[in-house]
C-alpha positions as CSV (number, residue, x, y, z in Angstrom):
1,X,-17.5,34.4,-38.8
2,X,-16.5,35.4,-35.2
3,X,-19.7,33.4,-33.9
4,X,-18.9,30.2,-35.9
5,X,-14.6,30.7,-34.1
6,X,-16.1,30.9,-31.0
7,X,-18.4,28.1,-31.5
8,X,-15.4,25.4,-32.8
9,X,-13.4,26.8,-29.7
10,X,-16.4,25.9,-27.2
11,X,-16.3,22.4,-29.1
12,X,-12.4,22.2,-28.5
13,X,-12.5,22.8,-25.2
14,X,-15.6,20.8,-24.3
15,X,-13.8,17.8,-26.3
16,X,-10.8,18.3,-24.4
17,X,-12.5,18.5,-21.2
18,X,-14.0,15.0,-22.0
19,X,-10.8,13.8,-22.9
20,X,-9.5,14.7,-19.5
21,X,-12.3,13.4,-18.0
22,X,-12.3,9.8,-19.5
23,X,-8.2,9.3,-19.9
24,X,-7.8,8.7,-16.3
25,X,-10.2,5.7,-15.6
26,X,-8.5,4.5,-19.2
27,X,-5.1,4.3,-17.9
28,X,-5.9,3.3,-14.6
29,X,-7.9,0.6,-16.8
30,X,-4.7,-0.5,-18.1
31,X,-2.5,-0.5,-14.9
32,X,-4.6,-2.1,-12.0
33,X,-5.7,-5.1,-13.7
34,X,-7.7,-8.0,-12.4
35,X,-6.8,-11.2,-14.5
36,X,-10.7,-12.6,-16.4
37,X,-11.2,-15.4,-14.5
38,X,-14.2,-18.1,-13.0
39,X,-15.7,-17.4,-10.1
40,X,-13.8,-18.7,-7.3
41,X,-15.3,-22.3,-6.1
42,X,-15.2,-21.4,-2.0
43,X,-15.5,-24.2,0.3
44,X,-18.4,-24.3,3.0
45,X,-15.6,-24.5,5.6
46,X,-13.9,-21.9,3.9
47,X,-16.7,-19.2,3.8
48,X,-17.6,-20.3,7.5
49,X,-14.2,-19.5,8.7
50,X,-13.8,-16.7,6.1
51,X,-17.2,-14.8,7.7
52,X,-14.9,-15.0,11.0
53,X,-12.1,-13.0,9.9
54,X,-11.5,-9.8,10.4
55,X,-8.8,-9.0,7.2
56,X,-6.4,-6.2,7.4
57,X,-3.8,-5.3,4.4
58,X,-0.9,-3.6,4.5
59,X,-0.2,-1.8,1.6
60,X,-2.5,-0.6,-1.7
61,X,-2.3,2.7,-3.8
62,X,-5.8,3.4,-4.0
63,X,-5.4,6.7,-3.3
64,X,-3.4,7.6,-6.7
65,X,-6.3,7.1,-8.4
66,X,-8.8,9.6,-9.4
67,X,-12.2,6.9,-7.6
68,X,-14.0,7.7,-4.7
69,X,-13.4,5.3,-2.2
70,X,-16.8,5.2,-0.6
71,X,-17.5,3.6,-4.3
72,X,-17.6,0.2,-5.7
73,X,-15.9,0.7,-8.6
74,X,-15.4,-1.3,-11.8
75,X,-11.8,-1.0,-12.5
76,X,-8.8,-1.3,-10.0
77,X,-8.6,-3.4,-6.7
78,X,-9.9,-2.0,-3.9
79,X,-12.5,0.5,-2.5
80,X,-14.5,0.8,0.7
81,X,-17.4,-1.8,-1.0
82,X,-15.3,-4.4,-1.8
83,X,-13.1,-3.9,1.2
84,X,-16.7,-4.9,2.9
85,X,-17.4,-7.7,0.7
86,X,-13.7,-9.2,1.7
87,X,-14.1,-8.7,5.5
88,X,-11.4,-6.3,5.6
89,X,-11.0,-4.1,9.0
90,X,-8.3,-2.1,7.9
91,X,-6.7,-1.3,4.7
92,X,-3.5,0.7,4.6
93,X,-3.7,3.5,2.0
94,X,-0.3,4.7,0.7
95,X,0.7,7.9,-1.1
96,X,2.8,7.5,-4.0
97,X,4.3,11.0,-5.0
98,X,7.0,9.9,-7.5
99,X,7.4,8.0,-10.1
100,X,10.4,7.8,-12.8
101,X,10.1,6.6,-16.1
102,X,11.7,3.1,-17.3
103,X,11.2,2.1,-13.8
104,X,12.3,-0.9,-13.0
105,X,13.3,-3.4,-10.7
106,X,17.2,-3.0,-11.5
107,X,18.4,0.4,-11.9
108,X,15.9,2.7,-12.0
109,X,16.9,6.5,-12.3
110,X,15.0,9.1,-10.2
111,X,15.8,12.0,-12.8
112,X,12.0,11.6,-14.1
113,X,8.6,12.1,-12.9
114,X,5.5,10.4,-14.5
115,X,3.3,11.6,-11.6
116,X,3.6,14.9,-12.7
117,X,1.9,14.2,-16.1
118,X,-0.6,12.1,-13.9
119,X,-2.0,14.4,-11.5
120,X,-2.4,16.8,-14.1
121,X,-4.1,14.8,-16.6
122,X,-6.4,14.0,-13.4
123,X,-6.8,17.4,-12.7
124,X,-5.2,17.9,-8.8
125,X,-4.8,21.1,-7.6
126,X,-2.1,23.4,-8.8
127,X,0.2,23.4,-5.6
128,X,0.4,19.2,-5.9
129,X,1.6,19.5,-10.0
130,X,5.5,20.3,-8.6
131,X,5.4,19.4,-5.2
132,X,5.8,16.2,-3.3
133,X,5.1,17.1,-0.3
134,X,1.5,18.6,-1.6
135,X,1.3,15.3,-3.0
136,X,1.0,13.6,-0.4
137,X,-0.9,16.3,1.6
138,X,-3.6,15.6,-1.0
139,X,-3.7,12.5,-0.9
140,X,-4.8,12.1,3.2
141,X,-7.4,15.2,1.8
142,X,-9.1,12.8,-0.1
143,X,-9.0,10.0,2.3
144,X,-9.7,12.2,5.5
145,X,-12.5,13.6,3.2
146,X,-14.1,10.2,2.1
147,X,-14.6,9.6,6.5
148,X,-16.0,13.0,6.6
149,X,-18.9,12.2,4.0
150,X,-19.8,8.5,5.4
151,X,-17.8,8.1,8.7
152,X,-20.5,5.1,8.9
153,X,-18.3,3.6,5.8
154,X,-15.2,4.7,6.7
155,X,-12.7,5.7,9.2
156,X,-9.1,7.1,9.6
157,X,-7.4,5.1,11.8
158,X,-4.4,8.0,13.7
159,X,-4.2,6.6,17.3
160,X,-4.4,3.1,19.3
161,X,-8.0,4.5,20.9
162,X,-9.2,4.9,17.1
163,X,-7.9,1.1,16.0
164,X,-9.8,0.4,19.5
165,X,-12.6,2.0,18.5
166,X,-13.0,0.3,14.7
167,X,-12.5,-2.6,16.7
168,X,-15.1,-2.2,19.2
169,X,-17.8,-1.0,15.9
170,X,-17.0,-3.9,14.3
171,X,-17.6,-6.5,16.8
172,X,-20.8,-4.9,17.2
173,X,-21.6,-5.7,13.7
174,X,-21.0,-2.2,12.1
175,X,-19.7,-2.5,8.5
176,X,-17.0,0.1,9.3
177,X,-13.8,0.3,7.6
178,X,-10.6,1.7,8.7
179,X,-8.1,3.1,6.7
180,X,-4.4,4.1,7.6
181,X,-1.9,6.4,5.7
182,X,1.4,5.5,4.3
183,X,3.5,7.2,1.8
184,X,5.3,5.0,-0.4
185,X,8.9,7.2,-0.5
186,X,10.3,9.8,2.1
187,X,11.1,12.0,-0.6
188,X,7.6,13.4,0.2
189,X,9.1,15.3,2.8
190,X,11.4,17.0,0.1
191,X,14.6,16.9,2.3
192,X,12.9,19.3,5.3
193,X,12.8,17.4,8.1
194,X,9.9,20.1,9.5
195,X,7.7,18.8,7.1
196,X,7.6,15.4,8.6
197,X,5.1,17.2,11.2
198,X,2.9,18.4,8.5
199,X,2.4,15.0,6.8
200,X,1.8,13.5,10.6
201,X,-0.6,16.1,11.2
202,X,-2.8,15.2,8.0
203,X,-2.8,11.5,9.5
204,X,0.3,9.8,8.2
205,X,0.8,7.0,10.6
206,X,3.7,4.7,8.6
207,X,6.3,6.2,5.6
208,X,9.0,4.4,3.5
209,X,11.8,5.3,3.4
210,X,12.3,4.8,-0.3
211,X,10.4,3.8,-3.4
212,X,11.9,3.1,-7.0
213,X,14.5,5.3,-7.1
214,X,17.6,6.5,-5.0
215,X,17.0,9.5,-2.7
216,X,18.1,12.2,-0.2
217,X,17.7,9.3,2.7
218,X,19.6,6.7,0.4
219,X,19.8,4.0,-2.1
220,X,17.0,1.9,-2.7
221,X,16.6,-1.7,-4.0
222,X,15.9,-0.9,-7.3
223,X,18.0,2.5,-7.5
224,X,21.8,3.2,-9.2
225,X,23.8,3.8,-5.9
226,X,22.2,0.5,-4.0
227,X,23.3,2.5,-1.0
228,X,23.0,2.6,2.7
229,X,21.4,5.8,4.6
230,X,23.0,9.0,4.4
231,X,23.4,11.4,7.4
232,X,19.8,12.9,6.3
233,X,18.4,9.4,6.4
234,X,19.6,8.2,9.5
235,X,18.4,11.9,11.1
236,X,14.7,10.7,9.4
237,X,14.9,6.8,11.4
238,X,15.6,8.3,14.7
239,X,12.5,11.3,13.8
240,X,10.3,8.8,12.5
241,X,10.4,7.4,15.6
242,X,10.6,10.0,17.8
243,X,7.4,11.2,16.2
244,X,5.5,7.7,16.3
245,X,5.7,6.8,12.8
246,X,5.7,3.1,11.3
247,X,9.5,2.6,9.2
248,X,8.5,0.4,5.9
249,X,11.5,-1.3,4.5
250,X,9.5,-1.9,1.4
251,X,12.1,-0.3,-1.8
252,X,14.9,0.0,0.7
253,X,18.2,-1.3,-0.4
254,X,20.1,-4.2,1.0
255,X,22.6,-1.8,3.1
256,X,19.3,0.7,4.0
257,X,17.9,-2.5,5.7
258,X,21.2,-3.0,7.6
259,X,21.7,0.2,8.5
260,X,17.8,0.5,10.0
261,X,17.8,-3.0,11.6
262,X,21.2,-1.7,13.2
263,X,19.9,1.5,14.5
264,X,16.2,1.4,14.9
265,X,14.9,1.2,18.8
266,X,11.5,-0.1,17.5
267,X,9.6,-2.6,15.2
268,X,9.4,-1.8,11.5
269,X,7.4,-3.3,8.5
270,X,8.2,-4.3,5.3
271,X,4.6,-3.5,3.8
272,X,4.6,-5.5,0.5
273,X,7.3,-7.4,-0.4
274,X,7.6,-11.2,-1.8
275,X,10.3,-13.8,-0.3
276,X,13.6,-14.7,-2.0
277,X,13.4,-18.6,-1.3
278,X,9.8,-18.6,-2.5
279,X,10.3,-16.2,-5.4
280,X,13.6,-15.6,-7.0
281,X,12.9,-12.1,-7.8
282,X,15.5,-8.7,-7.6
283,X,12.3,-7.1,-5.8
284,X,12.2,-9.7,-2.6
285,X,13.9,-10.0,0.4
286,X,16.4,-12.2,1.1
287,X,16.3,-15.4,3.7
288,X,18.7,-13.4,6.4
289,X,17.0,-9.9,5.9
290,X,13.5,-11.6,6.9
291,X,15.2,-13.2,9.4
292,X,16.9,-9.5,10.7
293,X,13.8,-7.6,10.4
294,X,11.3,-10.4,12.6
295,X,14.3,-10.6,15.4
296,X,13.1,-6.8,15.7
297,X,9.6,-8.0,16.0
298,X,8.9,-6.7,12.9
299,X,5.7,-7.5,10.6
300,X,6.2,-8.8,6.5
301,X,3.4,-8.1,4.1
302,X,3.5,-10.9,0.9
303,X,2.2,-9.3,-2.0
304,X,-0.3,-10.6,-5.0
305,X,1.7,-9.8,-8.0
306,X,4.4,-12.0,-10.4
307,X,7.8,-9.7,-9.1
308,X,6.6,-11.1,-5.5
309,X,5.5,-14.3,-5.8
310,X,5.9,-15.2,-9.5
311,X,2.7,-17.4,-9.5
312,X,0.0,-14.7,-9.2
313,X,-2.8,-17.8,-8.2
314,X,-4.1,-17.6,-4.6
315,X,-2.6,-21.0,-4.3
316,X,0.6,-19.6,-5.8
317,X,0.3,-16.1,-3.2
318,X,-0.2,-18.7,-0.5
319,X,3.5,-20.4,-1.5
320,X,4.9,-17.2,-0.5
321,X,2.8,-17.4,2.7
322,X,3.9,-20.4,3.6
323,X,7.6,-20.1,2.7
324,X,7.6,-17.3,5.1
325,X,6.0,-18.6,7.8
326,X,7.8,-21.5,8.2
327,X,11.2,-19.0,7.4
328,X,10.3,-16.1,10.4
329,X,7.3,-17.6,12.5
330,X,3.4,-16.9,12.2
331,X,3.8,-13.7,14.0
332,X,5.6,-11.7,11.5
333,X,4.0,-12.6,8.5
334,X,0.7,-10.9,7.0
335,X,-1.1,-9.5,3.6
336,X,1.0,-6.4,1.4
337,X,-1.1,-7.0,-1.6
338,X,0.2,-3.7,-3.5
339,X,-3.5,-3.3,-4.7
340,X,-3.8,-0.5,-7.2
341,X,-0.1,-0.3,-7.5
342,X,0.2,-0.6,-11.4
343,X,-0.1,-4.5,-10.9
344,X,-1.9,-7.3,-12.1
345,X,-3.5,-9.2,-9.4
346,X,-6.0,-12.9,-10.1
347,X,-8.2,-11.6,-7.0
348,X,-9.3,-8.3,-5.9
349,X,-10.2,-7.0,-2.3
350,X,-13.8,-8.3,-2.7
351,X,-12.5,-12.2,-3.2
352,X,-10.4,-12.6,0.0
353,X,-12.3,-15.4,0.8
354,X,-10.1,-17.3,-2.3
355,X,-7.1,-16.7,-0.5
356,X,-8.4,-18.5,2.7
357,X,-9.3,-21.7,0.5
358,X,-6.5,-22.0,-0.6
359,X,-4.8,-21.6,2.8
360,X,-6.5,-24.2,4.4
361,X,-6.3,-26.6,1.1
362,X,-2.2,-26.1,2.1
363,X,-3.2,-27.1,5.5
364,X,-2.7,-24.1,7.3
365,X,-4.1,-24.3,11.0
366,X,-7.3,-21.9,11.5
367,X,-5.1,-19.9,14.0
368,X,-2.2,-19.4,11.1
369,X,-5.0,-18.4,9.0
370,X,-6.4,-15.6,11.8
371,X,-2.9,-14.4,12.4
372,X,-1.6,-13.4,8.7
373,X,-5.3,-12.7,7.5
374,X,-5.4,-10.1,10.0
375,X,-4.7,-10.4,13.5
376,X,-0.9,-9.8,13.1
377,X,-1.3,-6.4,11.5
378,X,-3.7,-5.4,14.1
379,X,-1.8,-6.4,17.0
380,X,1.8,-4.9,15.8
381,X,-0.7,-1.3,14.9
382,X,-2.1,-1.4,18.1
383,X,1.4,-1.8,19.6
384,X,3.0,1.1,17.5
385,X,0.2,3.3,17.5
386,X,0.5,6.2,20.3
């Protein structure tokens, strides 16, 4: 009797331990969806210029994920592989450490935490299950970690000398990726300003200052209070800086925009976002606030999803493109595709080379093309890099 009890509780805990082990990819499955489509007909001009690029994106939340980067995977949108195949230099890797439930893009209340349940289901360690902070420190672990284990694949772009550097492999035809860390919502430093040296110090080179939700920095555009920055917030701009780190305006309120573009001595980014004019969406920015941010030389990722540019086609992401560029200038415009983010994209990282048909089937100039495919985000990193 006691043999066959212990023999149903092996099977319990064996099927469990499957369970655990196969829900993730499921519900990742369901959330970072590619739309069934064709292959993408690619122009001979196209591919020529295309094989020219070198592709940097500004925002995806790979790292959420329980996939190893150094693999090509089957579900989701990006990983070092199809980063290769896309002719991607850099890819910015954000941390996401909170996320309520009901979120949405009107009033979204932080009281919640579907992360939690997440990261446990996915098996993190202990300390990261009620901490934000640990979160996030986990998160550059497993990036940092993937550049450890093939730095020929992969590497963790901190400084200007390492963007230099990536630079430098690349031209010499290394298949190298960079990768740079962002958290997606300052709440990861859980209201201590002294931890803002420990997430620097595991790599983070760029933080938001908010995400979905309201926080102890202030409202965000999708929050209750739709609030400028408090005292702790505006301590966090001027730290941010200090410390060398990017300020993304992606999530931040109307008034957390003004306050920043009023008080910020250096550029900042908005890392995926959709335009206003192009899009009428509650998640984009407005005409005047693109305007504000680019007169502080600041840098706008466009995003792939329908809250950013409604028409999810490459011709349709190119719109936004467009809309923008002719709105702010060339120089502040570039790709946020808010891969992996819980969205539902028609291209992944792999099929960049869709996006650059379309932009020169909307007459875009080559060096239009080169500057938001790329060259814009390197330029403003290797400017704001120390």
């Amino acid at each position: 009797m006691r043999r066959w009890l212990t023999g149903i509780v092996i099977v319990l805990l064996l099927a469990s331990a499957g369970a655990l082990v196969a829900a993730p990819p499921i519900v990742e499955a369901g959330l970072n969806k590619v739309v069934p489509h064709a292959p993408y007909k690619v122009n001979a001009e196209a591919k020529a210029l295309h094989a020219r690029l070198n592709l940097a994106d500004l925002h995806s939340d790979t790292l959420l994920w329980n996939r190893d980067v150094l693999a090509r995977g089957t579900i989701g949108h990006v990983d070092v592989p199809r980063l290769r195949e896309g002719r991607f230099v850099l890819q910015v890797f954000s941390a996401v450490t909170k996320s309520p439930e009901g979120q949405n893009y009107n009033k979204t209340k932080g009281d919640s935490d579907q992360i939690a349940l997440l990261v446990k289901v996915q098996l993190w360690p202990l300390k990261t299950w009620s901490s934000l902070l640990e979160r996030a420190l986990y998160q550059a672990e497993k990036l940092n970690d993937a550049a450890k284990r093939d730095p020929e694949a992969l590497l963790v772009v901190r400084t200007r000398g390492d963007l230099q550097s990536l630079l430098a492999r690349r031209a010499k035809g290394e298949p190298v990726v960079g990768g740079l860390l962002a958290i997606e919502g300052a709440h990861a430093l859980e209201g201590d300003l002294a931890n803002l040296q420990k997430l620097k110090d595991a790599g983070y080179r760029m933080i938001g200052l908010t995400h979905f939700f309201d926080n102890e920095l202030g409202g965000s555009l999708h929050g209750v209070s739709k609030g400028g920055l408090t005292p702790f917030g505006v301590q966090t701009v001027h730290a941010l800086e200090e410390a060398g780190i990017i300020i993304d305006l992606a999530h931040a309120s109307e008034k957390v925009v003004d306050d920043v573009v009023q008080i910020a001595t250096k550029p900042m980014v908005v890392s995926h976002t959709g335009v206003r004019g192009a899009c009428n969406s509650p998640r984009n920015l407005s005409d005047a606030h693109m305007r504000a941010i680019a007169a502080k030389g600041g840098l706008i990722g466009i995003g792939y999803w329908d809250g950013a540019v409604c028409d999810t086609t490459p011709a349709g992401v190119v719109k936004s493109l467009r809309y923008a560029i002719d709105l702010i200038g060339v120089d502040h415009v570039a790709l946020g595709s808010d891969y992996d983010g819980t969205t539902t994209v028609r291209f992944d990282a792999s099929e960049s080379a869709a996006l650059i048909d379309a932009m020169l089937k909307a007459k875009f100039t080559e060096d239009e093309i080169r500057k938001v495919a790329g060259e814009n985000t390197l330029r403003f990193l290797s400017a704001a890099l120390q």
